[in-house]
PDB file with SEQRES, HELIX, SHEET and CRYST1 records, atoms N, CA, C and O in Angstrom:
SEQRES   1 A   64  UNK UNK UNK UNK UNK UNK UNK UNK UNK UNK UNK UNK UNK          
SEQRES   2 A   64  UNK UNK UNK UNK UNK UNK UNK UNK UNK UNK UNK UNK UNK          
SEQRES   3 A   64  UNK UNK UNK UNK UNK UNK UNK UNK UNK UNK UNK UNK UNK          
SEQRES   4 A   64  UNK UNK UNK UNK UNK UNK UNK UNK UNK UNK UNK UNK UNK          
SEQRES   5 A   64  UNK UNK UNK UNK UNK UNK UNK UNK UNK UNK UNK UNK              
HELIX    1 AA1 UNK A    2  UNK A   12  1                                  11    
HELIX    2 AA2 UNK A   15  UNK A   18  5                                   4    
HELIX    3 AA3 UNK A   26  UNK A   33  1                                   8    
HELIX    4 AA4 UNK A   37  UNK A   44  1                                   8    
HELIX    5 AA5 UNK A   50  UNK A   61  1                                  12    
CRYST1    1.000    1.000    1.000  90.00  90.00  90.00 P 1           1          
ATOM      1  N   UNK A   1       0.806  -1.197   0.000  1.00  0.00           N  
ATOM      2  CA  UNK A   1       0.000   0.000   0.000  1.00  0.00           C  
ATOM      3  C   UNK A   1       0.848   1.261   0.000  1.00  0.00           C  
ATOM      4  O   UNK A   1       0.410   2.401  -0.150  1.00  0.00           O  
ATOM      5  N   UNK A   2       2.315   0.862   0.216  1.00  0.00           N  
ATOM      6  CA  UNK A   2       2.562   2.086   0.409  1.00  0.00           C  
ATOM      7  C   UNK A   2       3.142   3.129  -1.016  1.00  0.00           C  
ATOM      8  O   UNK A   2       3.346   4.327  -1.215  1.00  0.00           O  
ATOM      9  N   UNK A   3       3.230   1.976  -1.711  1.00  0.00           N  
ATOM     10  CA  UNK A   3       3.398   2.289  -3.381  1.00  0.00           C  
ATOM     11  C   UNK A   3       1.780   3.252  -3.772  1.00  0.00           C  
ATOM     12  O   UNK A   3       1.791   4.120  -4.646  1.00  0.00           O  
ATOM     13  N   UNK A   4       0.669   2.958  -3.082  1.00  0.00           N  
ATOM     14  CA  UNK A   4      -0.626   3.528  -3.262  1.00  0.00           C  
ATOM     15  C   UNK A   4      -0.626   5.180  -2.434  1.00  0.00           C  
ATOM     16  O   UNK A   4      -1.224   6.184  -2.822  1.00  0.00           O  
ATOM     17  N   UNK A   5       0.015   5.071  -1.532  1.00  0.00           N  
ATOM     18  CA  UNK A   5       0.044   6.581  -1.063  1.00  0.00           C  
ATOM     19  C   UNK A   5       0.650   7.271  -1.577  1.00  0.00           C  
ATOM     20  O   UNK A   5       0.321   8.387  -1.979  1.00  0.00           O  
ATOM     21  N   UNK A   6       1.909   6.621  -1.691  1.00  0.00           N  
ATOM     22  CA  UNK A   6       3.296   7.663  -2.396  1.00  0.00           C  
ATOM     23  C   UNK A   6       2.476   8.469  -3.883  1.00  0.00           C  
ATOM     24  O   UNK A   6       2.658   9.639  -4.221  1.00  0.00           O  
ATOM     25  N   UNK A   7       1.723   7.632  -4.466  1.00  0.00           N  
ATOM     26  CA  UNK A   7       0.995   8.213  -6.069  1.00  0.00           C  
ATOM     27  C   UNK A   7       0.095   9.296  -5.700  1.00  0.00           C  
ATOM     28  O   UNK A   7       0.186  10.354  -6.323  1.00  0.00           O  
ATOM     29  N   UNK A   8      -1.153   9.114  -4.344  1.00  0.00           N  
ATOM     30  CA  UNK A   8      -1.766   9.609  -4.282  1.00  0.00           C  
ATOM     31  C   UNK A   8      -1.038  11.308  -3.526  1.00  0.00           C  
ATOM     32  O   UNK A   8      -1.489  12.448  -3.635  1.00  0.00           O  
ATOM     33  N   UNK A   9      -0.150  10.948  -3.002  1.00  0.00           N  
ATOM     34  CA  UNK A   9       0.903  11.923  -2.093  1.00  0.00           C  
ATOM     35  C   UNK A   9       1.462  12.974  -3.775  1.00  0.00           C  
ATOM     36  O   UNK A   9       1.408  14.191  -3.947  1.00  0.00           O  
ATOM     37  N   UNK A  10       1.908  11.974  -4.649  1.00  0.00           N  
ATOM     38  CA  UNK A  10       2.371  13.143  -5.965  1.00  0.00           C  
ATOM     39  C   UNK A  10       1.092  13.250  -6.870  1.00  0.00           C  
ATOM     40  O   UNK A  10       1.334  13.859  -7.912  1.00  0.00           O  
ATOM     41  N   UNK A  11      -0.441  12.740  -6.727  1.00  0.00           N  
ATOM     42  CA  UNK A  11      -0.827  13.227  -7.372  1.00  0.00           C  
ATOM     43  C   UNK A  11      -1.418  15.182  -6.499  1.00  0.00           C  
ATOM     44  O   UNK A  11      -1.608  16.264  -7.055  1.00  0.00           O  
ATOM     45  N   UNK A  12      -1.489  14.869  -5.375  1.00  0.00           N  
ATOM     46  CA  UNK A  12      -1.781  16.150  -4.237  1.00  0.00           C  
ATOM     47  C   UNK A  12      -0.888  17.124  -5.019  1.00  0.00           C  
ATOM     48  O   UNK A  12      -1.387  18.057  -5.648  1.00  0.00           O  
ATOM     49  N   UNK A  13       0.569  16.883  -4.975  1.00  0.00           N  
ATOM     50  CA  UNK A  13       2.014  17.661  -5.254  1.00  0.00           C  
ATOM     51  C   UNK A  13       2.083  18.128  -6.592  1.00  0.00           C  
ATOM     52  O   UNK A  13       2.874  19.057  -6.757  1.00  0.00           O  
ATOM     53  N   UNK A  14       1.424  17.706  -7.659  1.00  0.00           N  
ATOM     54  CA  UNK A  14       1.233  17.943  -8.817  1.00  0.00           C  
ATOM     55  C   UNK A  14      -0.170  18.186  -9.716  1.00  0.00           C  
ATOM     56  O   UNK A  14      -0.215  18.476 -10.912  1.00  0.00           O  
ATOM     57  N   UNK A  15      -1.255  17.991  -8.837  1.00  0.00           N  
ATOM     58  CA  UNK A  15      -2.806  18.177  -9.704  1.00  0.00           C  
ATOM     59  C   UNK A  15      -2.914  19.458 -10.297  1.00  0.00           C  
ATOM     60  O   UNK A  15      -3.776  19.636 -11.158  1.00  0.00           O  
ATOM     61  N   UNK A  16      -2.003  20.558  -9.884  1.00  0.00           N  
ATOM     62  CA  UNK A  16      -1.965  22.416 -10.520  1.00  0.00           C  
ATOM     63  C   UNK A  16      -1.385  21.871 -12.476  1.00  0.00           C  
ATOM     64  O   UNK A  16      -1.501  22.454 -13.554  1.00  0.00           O  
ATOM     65  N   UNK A  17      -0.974  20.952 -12.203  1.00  0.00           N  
ATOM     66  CA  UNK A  17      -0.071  20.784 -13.571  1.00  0.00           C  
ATOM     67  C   UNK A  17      -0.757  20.269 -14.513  1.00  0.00           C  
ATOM     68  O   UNK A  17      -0.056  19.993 -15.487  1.00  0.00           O  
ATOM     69  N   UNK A  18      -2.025  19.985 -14.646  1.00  0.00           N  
ATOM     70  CA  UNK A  18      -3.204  19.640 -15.152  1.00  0.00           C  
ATOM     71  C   UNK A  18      -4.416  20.676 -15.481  1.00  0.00           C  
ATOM     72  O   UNK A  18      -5.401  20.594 -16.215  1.00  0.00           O  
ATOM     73  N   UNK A  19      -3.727  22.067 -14.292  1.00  0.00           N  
ATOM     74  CA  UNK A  19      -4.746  23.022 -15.052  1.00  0.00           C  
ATOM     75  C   UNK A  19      -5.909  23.198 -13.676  1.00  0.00           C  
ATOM     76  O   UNK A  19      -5.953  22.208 -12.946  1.00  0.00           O  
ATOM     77  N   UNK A  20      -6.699  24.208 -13.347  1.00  0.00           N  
ATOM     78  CA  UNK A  20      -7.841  24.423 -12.257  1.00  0.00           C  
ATOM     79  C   UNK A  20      -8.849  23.654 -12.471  1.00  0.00           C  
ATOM     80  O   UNK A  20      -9.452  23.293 -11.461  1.00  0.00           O  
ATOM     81  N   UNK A  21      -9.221  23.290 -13.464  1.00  0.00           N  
ATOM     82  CA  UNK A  21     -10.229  22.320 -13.559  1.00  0.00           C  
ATOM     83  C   UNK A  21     -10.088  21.219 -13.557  1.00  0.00           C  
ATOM     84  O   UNK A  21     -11.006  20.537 -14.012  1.00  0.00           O  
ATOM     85  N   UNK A  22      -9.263  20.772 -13.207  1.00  0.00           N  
ATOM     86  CA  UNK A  22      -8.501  18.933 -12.417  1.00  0.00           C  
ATOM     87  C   UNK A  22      -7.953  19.474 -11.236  1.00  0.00           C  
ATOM     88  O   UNK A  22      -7.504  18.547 -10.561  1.00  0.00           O  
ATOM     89  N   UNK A  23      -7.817  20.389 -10.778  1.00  0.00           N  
ATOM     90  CA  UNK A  23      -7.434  20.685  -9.782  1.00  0.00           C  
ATOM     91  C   UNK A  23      -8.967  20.350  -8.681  1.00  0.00           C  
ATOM     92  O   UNK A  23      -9.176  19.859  -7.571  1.00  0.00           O  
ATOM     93  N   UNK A  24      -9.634  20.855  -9.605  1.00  0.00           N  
ATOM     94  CA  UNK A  24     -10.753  21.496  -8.325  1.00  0.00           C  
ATOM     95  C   UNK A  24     -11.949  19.610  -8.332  1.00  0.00           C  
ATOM     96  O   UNK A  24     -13.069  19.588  -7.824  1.00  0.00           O  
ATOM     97  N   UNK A  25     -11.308  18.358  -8.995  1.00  0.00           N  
ATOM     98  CA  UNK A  25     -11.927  17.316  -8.936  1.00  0.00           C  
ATOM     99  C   UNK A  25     -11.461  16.362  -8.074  1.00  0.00           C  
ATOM    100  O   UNK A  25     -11.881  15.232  -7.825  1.00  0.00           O  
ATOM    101  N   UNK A  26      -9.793  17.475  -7.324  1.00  0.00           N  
ATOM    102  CA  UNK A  26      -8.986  15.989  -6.534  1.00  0.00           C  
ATOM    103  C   UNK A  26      -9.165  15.421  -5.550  1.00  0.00           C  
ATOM    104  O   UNK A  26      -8.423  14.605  -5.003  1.00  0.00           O  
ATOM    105  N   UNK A  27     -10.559  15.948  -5.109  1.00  0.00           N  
ATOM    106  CA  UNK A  27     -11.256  14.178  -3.856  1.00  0.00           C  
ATOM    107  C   UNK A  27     -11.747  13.610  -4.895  1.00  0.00           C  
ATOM    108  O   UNK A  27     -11.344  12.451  -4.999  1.00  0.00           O  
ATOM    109  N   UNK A  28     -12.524  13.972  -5.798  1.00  0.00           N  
ATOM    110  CA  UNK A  28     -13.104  13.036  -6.952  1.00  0.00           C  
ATOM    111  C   UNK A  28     -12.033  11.980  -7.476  1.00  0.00           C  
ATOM    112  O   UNK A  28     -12.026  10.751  -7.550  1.00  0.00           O  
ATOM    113  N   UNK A  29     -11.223  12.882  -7.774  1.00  0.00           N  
ATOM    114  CA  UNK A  29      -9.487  11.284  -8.271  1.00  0.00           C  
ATOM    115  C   UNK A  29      -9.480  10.431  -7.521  1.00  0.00           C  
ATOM    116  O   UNK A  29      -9.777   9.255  -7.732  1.00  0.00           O  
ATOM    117  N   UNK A  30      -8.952  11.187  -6.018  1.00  0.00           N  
ATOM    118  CA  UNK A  30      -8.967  10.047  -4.972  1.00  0.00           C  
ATOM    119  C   UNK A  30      -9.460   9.533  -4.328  1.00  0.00           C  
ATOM    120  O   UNK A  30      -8.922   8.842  -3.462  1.00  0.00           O  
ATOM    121  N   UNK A  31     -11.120   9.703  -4.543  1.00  0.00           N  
ATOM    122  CA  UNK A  31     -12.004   8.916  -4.539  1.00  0.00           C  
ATOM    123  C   UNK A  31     -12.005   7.730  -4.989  1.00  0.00           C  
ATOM    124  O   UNK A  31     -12.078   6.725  -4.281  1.00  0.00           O  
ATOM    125  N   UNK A  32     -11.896   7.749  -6.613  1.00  0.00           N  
ATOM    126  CA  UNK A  32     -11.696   6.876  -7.511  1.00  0.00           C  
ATOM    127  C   UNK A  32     -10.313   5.814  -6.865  1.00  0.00           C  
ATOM    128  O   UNK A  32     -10.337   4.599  -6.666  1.00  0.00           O  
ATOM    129  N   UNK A  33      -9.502   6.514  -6.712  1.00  0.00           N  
ATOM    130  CA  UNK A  33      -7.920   5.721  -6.813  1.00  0.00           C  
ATOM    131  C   UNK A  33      -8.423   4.834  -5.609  1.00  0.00           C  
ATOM    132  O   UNK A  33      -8.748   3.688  -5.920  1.00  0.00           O  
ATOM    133  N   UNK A  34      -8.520   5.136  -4.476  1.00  0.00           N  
ATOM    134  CA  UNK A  34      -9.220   4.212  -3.325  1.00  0.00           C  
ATOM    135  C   UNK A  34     -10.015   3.341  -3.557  1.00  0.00           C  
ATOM    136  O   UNK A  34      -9.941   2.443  -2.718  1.00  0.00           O  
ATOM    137  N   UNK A  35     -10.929   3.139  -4.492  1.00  0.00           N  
ATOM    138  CA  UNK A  35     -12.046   2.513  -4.823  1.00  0.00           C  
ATOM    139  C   UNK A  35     -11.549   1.725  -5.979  1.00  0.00           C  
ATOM    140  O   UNK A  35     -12.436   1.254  -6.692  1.00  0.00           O  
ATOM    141  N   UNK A  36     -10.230   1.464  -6.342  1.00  0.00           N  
ATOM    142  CA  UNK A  36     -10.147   0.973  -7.243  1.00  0.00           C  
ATOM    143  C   UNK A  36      -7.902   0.869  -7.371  1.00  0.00           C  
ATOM    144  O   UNK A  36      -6.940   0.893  -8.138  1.00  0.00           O  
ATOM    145  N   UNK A  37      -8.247   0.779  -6.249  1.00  0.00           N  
ATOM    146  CA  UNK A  37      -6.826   0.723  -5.144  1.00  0.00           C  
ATOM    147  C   UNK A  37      -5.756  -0.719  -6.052  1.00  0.00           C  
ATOM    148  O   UNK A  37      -4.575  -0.716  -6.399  1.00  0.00           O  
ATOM    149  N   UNK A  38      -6.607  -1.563  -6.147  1.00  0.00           N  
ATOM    150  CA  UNK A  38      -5.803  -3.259  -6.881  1.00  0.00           C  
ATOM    151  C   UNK A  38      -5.870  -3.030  -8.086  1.00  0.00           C  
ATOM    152  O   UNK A  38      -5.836  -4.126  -8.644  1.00  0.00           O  
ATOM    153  N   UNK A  39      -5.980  -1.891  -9.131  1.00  0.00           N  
ATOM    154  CA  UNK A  39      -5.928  -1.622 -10.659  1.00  0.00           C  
ATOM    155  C   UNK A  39      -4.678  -0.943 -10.182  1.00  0.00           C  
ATOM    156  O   UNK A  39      -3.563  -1.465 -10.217  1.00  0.00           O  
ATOM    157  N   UNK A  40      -4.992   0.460  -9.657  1.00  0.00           N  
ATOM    158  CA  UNK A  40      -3.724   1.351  -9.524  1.00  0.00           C  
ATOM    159  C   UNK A  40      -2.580   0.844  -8.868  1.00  0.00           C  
ATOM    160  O   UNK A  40      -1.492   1.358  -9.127  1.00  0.00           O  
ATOM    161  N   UNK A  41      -2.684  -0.355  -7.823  1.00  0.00           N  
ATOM    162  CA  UNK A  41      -1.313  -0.467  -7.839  1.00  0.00           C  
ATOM    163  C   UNK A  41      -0.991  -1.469  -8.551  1.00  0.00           C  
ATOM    164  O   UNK A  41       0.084  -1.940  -8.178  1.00  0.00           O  
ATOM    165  N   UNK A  42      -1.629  -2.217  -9.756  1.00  0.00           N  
ATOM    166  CA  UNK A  42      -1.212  -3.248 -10.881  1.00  0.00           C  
ATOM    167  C   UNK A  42      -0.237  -2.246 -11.794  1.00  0.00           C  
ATOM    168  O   UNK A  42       0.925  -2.400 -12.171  1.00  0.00           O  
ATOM    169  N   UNK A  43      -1.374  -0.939 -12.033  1.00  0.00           N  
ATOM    170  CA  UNK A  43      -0.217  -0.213 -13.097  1.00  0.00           C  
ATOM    171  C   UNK A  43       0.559   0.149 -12.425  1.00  0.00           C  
ATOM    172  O   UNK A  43       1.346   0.407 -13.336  1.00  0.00           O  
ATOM    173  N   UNK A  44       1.393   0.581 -11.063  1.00  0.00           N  
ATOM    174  CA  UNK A  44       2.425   1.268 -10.366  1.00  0.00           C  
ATOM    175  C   UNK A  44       3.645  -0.053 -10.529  1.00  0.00           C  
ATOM    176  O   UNK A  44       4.761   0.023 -11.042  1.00  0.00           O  
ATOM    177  N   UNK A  45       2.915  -1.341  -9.842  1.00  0.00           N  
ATOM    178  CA  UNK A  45       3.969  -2.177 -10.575  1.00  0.00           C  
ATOM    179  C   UNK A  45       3.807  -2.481 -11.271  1.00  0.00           C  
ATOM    180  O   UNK A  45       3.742  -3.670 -10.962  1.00  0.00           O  
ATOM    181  N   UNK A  46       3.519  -2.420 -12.839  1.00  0.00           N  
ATOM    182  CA  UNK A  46       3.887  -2.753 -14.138  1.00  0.00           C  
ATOM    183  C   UNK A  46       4.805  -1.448 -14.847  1.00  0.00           C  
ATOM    184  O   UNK A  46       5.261  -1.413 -15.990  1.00  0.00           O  
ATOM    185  N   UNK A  47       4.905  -0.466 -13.837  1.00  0.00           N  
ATOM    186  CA  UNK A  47       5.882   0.549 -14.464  1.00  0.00           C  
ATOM    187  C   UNK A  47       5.497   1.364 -15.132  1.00  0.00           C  
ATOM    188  O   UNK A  47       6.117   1.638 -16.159  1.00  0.00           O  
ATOM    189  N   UNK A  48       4.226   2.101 -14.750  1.00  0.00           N  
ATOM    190  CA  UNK A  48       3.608   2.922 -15.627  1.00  0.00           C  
ATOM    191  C   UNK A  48       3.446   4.079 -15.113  1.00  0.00           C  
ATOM    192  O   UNK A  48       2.758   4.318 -14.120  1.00  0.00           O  
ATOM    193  N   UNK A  49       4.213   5.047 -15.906  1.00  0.00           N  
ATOM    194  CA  UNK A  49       4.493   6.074 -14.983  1.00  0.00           C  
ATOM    195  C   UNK A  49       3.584   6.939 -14.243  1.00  0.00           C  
ATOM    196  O   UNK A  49       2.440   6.868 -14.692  1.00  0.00           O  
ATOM    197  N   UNK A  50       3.698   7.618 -13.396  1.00  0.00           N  
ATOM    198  CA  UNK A  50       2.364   8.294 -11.982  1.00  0.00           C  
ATOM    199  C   UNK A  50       1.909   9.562 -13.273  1.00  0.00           C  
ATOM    200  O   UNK A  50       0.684   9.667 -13.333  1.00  0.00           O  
ATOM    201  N   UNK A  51       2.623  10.460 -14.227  1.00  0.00           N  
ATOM    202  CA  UNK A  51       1.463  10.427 -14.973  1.00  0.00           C  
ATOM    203  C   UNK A  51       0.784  10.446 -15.826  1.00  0.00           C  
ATOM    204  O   UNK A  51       0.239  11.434 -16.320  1.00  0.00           O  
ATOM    205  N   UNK A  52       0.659   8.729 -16.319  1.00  0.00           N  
ATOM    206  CA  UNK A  52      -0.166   8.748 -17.268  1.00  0.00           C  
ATOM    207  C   UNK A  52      -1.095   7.589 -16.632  1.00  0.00           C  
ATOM    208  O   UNK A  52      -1.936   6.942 -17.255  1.00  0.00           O  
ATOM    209  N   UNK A  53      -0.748   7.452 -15.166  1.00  0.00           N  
ATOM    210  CA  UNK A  53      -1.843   6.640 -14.445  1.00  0.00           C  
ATOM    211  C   UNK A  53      -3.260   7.801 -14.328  1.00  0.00           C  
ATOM    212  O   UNK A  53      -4.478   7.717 -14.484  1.00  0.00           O  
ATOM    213  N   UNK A  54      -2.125   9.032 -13.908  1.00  0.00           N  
ATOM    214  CA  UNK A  54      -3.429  10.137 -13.535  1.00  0.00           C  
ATOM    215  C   UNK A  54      -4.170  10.415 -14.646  1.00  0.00           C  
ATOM    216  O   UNK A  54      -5.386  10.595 -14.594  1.00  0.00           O  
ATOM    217  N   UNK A  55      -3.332  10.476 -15.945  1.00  0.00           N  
ATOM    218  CA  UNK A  55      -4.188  10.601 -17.242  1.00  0.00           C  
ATOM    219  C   UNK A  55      -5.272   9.662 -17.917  1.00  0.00           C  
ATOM    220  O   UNK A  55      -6.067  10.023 -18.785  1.00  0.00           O  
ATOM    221  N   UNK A  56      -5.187   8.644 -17.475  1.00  0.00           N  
ATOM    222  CA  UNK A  56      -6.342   7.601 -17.788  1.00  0.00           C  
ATOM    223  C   UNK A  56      -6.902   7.820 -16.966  1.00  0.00           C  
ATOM    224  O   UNK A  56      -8.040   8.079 -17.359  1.00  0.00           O  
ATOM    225  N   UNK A  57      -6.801   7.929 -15.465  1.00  0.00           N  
ATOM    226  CA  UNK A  57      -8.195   8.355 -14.519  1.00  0.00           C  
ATOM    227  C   UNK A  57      -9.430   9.372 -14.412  1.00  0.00           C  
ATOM    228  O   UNK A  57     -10.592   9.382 -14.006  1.00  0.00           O  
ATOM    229  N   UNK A  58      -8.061  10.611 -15.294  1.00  0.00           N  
ATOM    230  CA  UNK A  58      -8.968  11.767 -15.572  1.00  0.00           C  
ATOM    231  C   UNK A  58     -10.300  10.939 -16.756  1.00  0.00           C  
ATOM    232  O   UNK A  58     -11.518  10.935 -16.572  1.00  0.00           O  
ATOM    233  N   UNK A  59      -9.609  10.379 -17.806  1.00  0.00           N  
ATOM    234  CA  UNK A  59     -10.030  10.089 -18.848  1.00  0.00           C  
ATOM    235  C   UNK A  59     -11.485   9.266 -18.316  1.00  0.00           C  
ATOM    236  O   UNK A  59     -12.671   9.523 -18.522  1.00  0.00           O  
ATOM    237  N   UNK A  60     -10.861   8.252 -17.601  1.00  0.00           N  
ATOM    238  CA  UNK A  60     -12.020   7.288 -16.770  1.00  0.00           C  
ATOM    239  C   UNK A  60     -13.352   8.232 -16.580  1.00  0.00           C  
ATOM    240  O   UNK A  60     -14.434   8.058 -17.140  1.00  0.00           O  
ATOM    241  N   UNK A  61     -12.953   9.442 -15.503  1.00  0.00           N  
ATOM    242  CA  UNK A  61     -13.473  10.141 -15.074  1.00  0.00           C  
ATOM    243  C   UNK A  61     -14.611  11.095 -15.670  1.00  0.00           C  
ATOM    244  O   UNK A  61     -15.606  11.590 -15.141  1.00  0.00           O  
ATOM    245  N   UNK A  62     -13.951  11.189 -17.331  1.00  0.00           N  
ATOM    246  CA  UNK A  62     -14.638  12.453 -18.199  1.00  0.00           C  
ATOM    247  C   UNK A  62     -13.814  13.232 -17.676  1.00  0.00           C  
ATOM    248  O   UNK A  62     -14.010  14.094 -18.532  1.00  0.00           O  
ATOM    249  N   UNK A  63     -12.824  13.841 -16.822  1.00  0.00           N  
ATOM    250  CA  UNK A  63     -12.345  15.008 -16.620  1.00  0.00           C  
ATOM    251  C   UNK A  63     -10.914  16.020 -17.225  1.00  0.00           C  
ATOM    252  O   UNK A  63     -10.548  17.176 -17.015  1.00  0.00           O  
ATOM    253  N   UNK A  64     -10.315  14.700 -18.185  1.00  0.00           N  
ATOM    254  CA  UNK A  64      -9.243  15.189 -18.655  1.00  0.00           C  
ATOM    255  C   UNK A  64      -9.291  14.866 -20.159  1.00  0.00           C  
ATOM    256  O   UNK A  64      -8.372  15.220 -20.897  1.00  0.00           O  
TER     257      UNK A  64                                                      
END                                                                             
């Protein structure tokens, strides 16, 4: 799990880099990322970088 915080810890550190309107959805992300905790850390270890994990979530989401 702790591979699951560290992502959610740089997605906090970096959601401005996506722009105010992903900014202003990030309990909505990590909503999602929690709820779906054994996908995200399949892609963290398969080596996929933190972000284009966040970029398919937005996508998931409708938000990016």
């Amino acid at each position: 799990m702790g591979a699951l915080f560290r992502f959610i810890a740089w997605v906090a550190a970096n959601i401005n880099r996506w722009g105010a309107a992903v900014a202003r959805h990030y309990n909505r992300i990590v909503a999602w990322i929690n709820a779906n905790a054994q996908q995200v850390l399949a892609w963290i270890n398969g080596g996929v970088a933190f972000g284009t994990i966040l970029d398919w979530i937005l996508r998931i989401l409708g938000i990016g």
